[in-house]
DSSP file (Angstrom, degrees, kcal/mol; ACC not computed):
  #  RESIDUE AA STRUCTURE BP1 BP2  ACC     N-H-->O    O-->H-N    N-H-->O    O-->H-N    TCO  KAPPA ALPHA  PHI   PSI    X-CA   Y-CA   Z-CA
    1    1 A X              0   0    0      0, 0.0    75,-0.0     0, 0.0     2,-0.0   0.000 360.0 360.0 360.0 134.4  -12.8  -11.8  -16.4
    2    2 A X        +     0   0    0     74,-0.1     2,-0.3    73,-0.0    73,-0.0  -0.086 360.0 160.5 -27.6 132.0  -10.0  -12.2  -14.1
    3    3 A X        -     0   0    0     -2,-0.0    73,-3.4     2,-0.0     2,-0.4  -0.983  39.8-108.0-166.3 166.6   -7.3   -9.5  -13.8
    4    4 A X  E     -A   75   0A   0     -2,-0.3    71,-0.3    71,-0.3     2,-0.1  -0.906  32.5-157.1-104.1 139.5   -4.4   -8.0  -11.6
    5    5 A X  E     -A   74   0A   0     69,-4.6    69,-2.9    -2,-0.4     2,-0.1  -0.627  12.5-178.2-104.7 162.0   -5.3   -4.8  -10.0
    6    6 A X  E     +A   73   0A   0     67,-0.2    45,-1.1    -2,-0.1     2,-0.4  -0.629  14.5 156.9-157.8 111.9   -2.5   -2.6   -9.0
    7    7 A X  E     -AB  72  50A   0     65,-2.4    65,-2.2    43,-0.2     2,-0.3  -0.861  15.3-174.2-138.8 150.0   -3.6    0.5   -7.4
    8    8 A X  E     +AB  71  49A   0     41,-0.7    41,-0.9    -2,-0.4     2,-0.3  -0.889  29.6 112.4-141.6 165.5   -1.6    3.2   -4.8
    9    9 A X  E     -A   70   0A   0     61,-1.9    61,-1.2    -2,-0.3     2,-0.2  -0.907  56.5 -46.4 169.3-151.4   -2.9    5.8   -3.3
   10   10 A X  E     -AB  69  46A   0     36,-1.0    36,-3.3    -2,-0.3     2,-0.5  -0.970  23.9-159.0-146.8 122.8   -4.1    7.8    0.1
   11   11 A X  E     -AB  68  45A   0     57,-1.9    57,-2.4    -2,-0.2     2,-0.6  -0.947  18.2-162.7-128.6  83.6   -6.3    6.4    2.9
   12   12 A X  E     - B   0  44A   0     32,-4.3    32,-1.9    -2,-0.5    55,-0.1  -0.818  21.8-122.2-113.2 110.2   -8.0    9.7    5.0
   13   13 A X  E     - B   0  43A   0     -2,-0.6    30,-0.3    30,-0.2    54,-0.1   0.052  26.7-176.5  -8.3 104.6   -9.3    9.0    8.4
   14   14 A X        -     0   0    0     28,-3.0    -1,-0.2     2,-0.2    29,-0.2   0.661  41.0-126.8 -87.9  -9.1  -13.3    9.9    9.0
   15   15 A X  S    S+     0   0    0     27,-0.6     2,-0.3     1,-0.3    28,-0.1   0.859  70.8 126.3  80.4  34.5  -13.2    9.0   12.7
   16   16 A X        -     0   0    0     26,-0.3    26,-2.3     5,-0.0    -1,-0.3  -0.840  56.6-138.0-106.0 156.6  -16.6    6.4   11.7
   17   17 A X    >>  -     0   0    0     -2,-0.3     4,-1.4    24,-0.2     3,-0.8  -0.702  35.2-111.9 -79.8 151.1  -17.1    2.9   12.3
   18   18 A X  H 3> S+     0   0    0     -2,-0.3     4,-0.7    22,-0.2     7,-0.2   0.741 120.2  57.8 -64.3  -9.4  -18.6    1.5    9.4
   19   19 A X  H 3> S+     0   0    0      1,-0.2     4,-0.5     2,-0.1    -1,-0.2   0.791 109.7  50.4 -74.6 -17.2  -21.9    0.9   11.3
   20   20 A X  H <4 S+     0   0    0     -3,-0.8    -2,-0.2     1,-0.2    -1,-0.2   0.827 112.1  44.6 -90.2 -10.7  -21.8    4.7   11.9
   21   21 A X  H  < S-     0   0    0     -4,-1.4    -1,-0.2     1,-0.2    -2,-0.1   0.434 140.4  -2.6-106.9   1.3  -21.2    5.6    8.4
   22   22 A X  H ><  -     0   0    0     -4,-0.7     3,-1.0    -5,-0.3    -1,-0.2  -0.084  67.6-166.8-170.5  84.5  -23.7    3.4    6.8
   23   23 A X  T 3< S+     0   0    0     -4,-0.5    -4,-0.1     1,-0.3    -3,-0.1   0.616  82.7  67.7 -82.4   7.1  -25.6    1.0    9.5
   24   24 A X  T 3  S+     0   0    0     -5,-0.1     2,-0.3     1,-0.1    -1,-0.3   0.385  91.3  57.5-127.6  56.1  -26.9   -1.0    6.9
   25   25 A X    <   -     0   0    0     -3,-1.0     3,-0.1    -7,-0.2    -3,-0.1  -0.934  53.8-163.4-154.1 125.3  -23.7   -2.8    5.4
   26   26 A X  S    S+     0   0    0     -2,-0.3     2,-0.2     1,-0.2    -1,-0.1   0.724  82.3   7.4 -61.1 -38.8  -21.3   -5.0    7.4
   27   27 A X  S    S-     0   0    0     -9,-0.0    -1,-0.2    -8,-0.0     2,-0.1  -0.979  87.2 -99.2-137.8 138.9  -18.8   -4.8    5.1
   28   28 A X        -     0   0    0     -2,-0.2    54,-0.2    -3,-0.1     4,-0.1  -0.304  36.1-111.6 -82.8 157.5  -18.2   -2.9    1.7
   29   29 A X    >   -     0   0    0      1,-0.1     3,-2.1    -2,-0.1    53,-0.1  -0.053  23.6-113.9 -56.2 161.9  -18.6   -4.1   -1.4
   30   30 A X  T 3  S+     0   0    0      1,-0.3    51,-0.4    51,-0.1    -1,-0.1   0.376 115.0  51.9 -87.3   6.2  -15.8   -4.8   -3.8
   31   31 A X  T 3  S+     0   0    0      1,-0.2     2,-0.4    49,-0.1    -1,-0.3   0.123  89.8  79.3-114.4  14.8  -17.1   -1.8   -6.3
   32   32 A X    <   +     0   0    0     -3,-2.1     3,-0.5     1,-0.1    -1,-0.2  -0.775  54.8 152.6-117.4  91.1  -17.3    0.6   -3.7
   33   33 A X        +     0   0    0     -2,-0.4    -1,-0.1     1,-0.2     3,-0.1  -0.544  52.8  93.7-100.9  51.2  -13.3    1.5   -3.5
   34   34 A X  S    S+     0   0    0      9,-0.1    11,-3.3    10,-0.0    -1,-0.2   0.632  90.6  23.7 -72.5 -41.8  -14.1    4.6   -2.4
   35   35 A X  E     -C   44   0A   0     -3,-0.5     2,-0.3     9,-0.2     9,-0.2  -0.490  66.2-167.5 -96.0-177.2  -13.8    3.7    1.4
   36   36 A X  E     -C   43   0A   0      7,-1.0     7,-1.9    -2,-0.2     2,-0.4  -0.839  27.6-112.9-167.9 145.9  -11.7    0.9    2.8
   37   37 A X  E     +C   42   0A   0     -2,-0.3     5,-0.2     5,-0.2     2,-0.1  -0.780  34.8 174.3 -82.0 105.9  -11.8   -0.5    6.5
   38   38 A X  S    S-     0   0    0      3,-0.9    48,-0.1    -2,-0.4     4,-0.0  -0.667  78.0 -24.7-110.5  78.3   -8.4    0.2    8.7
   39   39 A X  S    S-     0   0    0      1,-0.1     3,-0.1     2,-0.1    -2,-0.0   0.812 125.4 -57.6  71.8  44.9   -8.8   -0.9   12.5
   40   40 A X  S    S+     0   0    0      1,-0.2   -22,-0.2   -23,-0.0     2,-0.2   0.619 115.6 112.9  54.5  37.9  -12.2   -0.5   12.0
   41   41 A X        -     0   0    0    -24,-0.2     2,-1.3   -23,-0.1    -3,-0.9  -0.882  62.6-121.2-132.1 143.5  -12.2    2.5   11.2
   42   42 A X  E     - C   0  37A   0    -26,-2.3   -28,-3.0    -2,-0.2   -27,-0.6  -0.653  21.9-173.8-107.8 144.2  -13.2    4.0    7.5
   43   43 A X  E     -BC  13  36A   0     -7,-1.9    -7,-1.0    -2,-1.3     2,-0.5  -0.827  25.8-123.0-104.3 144.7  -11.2    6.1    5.2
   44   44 A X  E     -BC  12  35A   0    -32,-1.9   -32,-4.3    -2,-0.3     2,-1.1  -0.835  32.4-120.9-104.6 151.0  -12.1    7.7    2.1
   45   45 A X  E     -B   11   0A   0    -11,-3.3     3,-0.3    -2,-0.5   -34,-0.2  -0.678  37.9-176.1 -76.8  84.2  -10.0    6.6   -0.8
   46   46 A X  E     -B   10   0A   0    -36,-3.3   -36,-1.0    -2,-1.1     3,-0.2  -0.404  46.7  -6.9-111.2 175.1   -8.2    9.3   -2.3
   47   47 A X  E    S+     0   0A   0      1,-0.2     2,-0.6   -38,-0.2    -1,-0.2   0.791  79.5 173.8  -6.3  89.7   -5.7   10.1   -5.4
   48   48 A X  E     -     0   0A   0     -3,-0.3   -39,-0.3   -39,-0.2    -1,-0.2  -0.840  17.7-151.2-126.4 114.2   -5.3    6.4   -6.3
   49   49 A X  E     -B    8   0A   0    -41,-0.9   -41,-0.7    -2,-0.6     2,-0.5  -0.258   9.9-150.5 -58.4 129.2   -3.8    5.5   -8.8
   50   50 A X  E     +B    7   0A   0    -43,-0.1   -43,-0.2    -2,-0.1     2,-0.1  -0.611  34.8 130.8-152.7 125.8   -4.0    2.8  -10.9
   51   51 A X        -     0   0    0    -45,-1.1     2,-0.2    -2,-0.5     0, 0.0  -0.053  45.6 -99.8-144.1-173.7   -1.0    1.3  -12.9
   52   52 A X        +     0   0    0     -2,-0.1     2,-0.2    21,-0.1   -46,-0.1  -0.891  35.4 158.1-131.6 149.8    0.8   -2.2  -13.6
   53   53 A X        -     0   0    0     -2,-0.2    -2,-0.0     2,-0.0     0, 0.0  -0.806  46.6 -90.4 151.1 122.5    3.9   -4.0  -12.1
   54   54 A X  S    S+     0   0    0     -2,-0.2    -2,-0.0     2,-0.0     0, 0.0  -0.148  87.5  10.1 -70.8 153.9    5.3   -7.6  -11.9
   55   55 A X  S    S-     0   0    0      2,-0.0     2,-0.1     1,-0.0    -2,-0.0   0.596  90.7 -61.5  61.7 150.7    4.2   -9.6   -8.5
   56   56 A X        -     0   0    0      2,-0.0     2,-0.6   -50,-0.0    18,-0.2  -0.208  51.6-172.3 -76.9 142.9    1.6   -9.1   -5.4
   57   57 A X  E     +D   73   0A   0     16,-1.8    16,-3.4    -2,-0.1     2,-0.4  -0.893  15.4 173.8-147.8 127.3    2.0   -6.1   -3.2
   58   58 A X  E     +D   72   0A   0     -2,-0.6     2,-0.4    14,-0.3    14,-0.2  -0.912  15.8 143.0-139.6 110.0    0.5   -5.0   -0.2
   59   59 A X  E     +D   71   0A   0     12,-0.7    12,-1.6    -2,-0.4     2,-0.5  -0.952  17.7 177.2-160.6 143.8    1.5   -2.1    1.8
   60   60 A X  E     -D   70   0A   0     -2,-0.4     2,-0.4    28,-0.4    10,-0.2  -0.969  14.0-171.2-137.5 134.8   -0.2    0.5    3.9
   61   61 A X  E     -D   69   0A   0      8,-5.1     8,-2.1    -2,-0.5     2,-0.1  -0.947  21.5-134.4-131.7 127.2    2.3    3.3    6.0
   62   62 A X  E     -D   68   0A   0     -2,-0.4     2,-0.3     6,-0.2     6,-0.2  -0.415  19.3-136.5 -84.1-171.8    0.5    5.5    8.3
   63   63 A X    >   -     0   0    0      4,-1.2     3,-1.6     1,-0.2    -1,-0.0  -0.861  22.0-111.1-134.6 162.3    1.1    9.3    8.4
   64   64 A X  T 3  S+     0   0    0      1,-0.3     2,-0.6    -2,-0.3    -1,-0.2   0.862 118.9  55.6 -47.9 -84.8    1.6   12.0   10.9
   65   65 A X  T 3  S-     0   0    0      1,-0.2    -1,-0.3    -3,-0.1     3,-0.1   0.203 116.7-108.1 -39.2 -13.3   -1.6   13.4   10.0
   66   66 A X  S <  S+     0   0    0     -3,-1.6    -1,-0.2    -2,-0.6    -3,-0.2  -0.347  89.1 105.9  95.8 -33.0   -4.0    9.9   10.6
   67   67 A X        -     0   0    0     -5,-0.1    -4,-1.2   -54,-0.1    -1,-0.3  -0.142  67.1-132.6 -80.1 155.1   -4.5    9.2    7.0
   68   68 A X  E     -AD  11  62A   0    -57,-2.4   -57,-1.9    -6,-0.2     2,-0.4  -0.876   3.8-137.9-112.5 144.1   -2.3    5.9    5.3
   69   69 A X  E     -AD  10  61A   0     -8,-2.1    -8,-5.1    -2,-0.3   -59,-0.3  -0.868  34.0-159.8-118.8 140.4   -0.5    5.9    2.3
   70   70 A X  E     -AD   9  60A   0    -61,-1.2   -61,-1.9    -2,-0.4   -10,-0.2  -0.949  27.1-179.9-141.2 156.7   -1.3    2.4    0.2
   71   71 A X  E     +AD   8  59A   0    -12,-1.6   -12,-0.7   -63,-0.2     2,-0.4  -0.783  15.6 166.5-134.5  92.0    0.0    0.3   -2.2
   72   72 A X  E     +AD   7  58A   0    -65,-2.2   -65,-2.4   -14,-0.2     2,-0.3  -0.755   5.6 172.0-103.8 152.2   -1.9   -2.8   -3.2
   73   73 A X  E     +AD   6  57A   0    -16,-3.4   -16,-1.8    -2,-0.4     2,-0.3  -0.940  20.9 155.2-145.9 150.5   -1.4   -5.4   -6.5
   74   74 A X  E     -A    5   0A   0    -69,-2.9   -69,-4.6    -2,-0.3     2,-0.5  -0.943  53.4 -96.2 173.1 161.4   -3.2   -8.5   -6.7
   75   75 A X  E >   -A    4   0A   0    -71,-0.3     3,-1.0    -2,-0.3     4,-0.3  -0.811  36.6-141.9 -99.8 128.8   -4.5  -10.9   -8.8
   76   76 A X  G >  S+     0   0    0    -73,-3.4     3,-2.0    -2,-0.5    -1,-0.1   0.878  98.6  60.1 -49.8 -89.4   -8.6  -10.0   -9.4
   77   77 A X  G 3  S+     0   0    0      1,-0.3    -1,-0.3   -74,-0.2     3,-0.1   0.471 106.1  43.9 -31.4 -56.3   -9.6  -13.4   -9.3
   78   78 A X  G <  S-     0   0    0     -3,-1.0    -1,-0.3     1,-0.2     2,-0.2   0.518 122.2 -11.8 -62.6 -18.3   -8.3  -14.1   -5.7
   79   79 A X    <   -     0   0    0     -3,-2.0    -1,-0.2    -4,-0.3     2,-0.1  -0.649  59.9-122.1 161.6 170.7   -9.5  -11.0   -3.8
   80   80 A X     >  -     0   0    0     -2,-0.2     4,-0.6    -3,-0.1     3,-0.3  -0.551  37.7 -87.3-145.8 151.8  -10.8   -7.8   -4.1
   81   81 A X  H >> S+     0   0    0    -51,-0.4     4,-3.3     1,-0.2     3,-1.2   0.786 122.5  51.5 -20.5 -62.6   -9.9   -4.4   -3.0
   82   82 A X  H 3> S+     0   0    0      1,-0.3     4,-2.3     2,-0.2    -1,-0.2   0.977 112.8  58.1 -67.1 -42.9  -11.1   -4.0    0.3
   83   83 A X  H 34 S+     0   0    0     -3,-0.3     4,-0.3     2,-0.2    -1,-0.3   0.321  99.0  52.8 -54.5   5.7   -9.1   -7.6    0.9
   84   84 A X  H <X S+     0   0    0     -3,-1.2     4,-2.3    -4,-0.6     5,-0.4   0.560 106.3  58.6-113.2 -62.1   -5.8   -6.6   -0.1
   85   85 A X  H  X S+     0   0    0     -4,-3.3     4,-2.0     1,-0.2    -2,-0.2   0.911 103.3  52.6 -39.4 -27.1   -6.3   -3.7    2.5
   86   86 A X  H  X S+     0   0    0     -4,-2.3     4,-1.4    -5,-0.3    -1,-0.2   0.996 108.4  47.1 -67.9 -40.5   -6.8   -6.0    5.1
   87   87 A X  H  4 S+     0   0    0      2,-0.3     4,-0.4    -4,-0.3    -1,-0.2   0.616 107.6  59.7 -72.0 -24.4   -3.7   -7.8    4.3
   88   88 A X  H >X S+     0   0    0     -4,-2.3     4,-2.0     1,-0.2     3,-1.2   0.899 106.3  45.2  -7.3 -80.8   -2.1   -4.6    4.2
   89   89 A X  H 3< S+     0   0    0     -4,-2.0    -2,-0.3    -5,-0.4    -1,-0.2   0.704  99.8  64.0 -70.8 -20.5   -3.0   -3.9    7.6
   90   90 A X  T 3< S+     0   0    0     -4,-1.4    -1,-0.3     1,-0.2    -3,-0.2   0.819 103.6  60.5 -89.0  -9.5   -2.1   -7.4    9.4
   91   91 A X  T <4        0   0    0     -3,-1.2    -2,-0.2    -4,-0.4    -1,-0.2   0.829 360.0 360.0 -90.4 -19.3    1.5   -6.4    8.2
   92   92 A X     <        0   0    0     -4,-2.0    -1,-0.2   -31,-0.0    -2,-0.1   0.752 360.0 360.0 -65.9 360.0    2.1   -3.1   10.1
């Protein structure tokens, strides 16, 4: 079943590629939102929250510190976590 996610949170640099942090996955799966993919780089996925809120939302701000602070909603059905981060990222 179908649903709108709507989840915020914190994005903390490891300084890997994903081949270097798991070289047998190209991309992660859409149950592992623990990491997420930023400019080909991975982050672990920290104090995310996850709450409810009219309309799609996509927004990632980085921070002094290299890690990104993120806000995605989106409708389940259409895309998946790690795809609403991308979409994130083509707007900064």
């Amino acid at each position: 079943m179908s649903q709108e996610k709507h989840y915020q949170g914190k994005l903390v640099p490891t300084g890997l590629t994903l081949e270097q942090w798991n070289p047998d996955i190209d991309h992660p799966c859409e149950s592992d939102t623990e990491i997420a993919i930023v400019k080909g780089l991975v982050y672990l996925v920290e104090d995310k929250m996850d709450f409810s809120e009219d309309g799609d939302i996509f927004h990632i701000t980085p921070n002094q510190d290299g890690s990104y602070d993120f806000e995605v909603k989106y409708y389940n059905g259409a895309m998946g976590f790690h795809e609403a981060i991308e979409i994130a990222e083509e707007d900064m």
